[in-house]
C-alpha positions as CSV (number, residue, x, y, z in Angstrom):
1,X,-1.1,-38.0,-16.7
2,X,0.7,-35.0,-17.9
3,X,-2.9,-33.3,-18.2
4,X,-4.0,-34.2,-14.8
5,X,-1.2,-32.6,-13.0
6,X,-1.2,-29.4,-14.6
7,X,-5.3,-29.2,-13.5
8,X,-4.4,-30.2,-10.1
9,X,-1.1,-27.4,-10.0
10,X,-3.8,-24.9,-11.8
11,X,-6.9,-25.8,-8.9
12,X,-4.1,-25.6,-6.1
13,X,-2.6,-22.0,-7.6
14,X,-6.1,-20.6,-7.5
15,X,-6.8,-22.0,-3.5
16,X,-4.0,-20.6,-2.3
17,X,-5.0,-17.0,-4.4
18,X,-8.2,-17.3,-2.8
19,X,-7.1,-18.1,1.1
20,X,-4.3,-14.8,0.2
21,X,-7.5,-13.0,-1.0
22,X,-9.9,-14.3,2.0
23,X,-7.1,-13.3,4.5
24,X,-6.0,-10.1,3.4
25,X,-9.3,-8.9,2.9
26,X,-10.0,-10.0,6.8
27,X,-6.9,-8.9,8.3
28,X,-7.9,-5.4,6.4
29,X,-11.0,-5.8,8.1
30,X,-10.5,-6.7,11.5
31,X,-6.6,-6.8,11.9
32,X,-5.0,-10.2,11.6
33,X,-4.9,-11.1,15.5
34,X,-9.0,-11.3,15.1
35,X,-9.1,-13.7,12.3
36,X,-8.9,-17.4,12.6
37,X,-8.2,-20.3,10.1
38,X,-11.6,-21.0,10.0
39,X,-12.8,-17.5,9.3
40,X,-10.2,-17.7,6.2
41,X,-11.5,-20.8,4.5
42,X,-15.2,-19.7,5.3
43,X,-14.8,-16.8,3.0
44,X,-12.6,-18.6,0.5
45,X,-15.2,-21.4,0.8
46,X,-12.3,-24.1,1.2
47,X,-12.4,-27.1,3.2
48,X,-11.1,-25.2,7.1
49,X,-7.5,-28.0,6.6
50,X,-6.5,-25.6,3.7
51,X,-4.5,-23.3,5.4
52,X,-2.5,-26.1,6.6
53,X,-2.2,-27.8,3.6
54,X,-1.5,-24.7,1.3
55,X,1.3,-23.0,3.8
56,X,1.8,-24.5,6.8
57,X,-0.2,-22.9,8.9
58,X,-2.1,-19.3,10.1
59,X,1.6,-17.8,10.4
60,X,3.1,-18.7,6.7
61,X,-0.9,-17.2,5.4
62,X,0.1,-14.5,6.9
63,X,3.8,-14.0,5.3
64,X,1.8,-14.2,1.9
65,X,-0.6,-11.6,2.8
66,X,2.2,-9.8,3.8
67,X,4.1,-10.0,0.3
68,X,1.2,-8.7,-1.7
69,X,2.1,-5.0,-0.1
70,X,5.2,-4.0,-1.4
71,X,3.9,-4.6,-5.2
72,X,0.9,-2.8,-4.2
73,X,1.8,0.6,-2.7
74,X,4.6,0.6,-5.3
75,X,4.3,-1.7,-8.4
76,X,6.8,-2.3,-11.0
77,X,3.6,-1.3,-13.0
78,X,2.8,2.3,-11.4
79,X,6.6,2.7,-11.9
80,X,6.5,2.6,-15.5
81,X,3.2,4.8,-15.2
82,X,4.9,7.4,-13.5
83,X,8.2,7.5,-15.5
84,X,6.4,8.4,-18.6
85,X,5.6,11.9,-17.6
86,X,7.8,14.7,-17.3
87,X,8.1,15.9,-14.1
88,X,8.5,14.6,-10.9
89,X,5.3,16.3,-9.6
90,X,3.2,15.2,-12.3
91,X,4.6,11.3,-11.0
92,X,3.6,12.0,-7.7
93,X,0.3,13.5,-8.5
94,X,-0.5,10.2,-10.2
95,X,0.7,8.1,-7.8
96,X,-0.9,9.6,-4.7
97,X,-4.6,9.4,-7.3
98,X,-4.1,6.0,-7.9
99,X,-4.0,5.0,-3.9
100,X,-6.7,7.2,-2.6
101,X,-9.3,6.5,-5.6
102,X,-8.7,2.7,-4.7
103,X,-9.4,3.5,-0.8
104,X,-12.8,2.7,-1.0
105,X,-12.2,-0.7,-2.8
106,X,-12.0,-3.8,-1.0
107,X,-9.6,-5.4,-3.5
108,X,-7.1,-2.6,-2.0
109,X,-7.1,-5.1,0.9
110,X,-2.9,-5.0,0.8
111,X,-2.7,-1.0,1.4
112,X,-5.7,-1.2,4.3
113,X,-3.3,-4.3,5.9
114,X,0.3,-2.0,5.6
115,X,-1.6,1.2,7.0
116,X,-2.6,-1.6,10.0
117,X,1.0,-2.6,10.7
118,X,2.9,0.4,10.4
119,X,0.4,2.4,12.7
120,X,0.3,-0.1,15.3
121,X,3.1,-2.4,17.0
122,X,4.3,-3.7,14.0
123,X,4.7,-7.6,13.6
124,X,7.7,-9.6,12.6
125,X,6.6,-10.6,9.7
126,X,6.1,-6.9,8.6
127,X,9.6,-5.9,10.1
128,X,11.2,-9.1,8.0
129,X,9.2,-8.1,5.4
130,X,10.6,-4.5,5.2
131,X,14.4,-5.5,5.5
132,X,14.6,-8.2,3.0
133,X,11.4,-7.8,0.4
134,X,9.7,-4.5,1.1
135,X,12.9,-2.1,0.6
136,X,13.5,-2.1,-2.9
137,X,10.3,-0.9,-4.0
138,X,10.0,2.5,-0.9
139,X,13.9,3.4,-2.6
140,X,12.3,2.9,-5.6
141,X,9.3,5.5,-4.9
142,X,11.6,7.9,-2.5
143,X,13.4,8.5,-5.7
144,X,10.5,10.2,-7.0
145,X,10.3,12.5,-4.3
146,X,13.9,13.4,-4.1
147,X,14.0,14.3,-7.6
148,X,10.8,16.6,-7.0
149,X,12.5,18.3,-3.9
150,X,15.9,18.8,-5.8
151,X,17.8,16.5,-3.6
152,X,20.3,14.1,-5.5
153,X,19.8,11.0,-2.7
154,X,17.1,9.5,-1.3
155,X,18.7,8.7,1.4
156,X,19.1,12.5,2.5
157,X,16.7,12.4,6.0
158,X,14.8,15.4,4.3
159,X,13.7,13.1,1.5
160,X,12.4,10.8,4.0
161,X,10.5,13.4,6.1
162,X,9.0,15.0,2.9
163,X,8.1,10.9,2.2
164,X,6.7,10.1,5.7
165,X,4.1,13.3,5.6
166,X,3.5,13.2,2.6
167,X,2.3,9.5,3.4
168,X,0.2,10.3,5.7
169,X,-2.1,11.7,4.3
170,X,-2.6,8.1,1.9
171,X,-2.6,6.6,5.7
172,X,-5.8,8.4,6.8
173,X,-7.7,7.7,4.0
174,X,-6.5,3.7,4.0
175,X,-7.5,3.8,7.9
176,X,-11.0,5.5,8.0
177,X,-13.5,3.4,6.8
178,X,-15.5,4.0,3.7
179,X,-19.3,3.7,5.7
180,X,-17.2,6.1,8.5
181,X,-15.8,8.9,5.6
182,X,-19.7,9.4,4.3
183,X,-20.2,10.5,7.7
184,X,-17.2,12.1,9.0
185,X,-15.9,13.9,5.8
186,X,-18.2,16.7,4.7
187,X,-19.2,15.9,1.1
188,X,-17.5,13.0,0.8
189,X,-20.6,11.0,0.1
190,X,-21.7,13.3,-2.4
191,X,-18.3,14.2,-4.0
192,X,-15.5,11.5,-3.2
193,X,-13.6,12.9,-6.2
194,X,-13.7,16.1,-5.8
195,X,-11.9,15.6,-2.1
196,X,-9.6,13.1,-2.8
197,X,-8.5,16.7,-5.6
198,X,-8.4,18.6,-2.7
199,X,-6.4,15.8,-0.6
200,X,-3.8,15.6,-3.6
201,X,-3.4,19.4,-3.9
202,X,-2.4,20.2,0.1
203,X,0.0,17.3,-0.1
204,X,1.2,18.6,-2.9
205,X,1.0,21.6,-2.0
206,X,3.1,20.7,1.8
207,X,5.8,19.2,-0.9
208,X,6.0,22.2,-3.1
209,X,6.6,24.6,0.0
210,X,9.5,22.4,1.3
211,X,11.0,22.7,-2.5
212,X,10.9,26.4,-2.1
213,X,12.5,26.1,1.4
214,X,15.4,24.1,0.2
215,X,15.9,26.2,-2.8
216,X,15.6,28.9,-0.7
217,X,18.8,27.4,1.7
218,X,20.8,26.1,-1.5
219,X,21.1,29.8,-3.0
220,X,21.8,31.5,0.7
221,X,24.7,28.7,0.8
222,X,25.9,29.9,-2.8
């Protein structure tokens, strides 16, 4: 009996992974207002009474596509990646090449969904997700750039307007679609590494001249 219950708990973990998988990937897609239930179990090729069964309903899918984003732009993982080297801008070159060399793949589905949200109206679901699940993780990564910039808090508002267009760049790439950049992006067809080099060194290079700047102000103020 034992035996048969951990099957059925191991067979139910990997439906609901696949309706998370089937709906992010959609809502990446199309945005999450265009998808149905249906179109969910389709692609997860589950019976269409799954998402009621698994969560609820449409709504509670949704919440669990949701929590998949804070891990993703900022993983405990890419954390520990990033610590290892020795300077802050070495951190933040790796972590802005991680996200734009996984633009173009579809299992990136979490990043596509937050560049969605947060350049439209957002939802309540992303709002609750940012106040309660979502915040942790952005201090986390803010860190990063307030120890590049020279700033001892993240909270200091010029950490967080380094962070926002700094982020934008990431944004652009997550929101163009990959068929649309072969056309629209001169040579990115030909050499998508070579410009997401070129993407990382003007963001970097924005961040470096705001350094300057506010080592510029800290020794007038000495």
């Amino acid at each position: 009996m034992r035996k048969e219950s951990a099957r059925v708990r191991g067979d139910g973990e990997k439906t609901r992974e696949a309706l998370i998988e089937a709906a992010g990937t959609l809502a990446a897609e199309r945005g999450w207002a265009n998808v149905t239930a249906k179109d969910v179990c389709d692609i997860a090729g589950v019976n269409c009474a799954s998402v009621n069964y698994w969560f609820g309903g449409r709504d509670e899918l949704y919440k669990a596509v949701l929590m998949k984003i804070p891990d993703t732009i900022f993983s405990q993982e890419l954390e520990i990646e990033m610590v290892q080297y020795e300077t802050a801008e070495e951190a933040l070159r790796y972590f802005f090449h991680h996200h734009l060399k996984t633009t173009d793949d579809k299992r990136g589905w979490p990043m596509r969904v937050w560049a969605r949200e947060v350049t439209a109206t957002p939802s309540e679901n992303i709002l609750s997700l940012a106040r309660n699940n979502g915040v942790l993780r952005i201090k986390a990564l803010q860190q990063f750039f307030a120890d590049f910039l020279g700033l001892k808090d993240y909270k200091d508002p010029r950490v967080g307007a380094a962070f926002m267009t700094a982020m934008s760049a990431v944004l652009i790439h997550l929101l163009i679609a990959p068929e649309l950049k072969k056309i629209i992006i001169p040579g990115y067809e030909s050499y998508p590494e070579q410009v997401r080099e070129l993407v990382i060194r003007q963001v970097m290079a924005g961040l470096e001249a705001r350094r300057d700047e506010l080592g510029k102000e800290k020794a007038q103020a000495c």
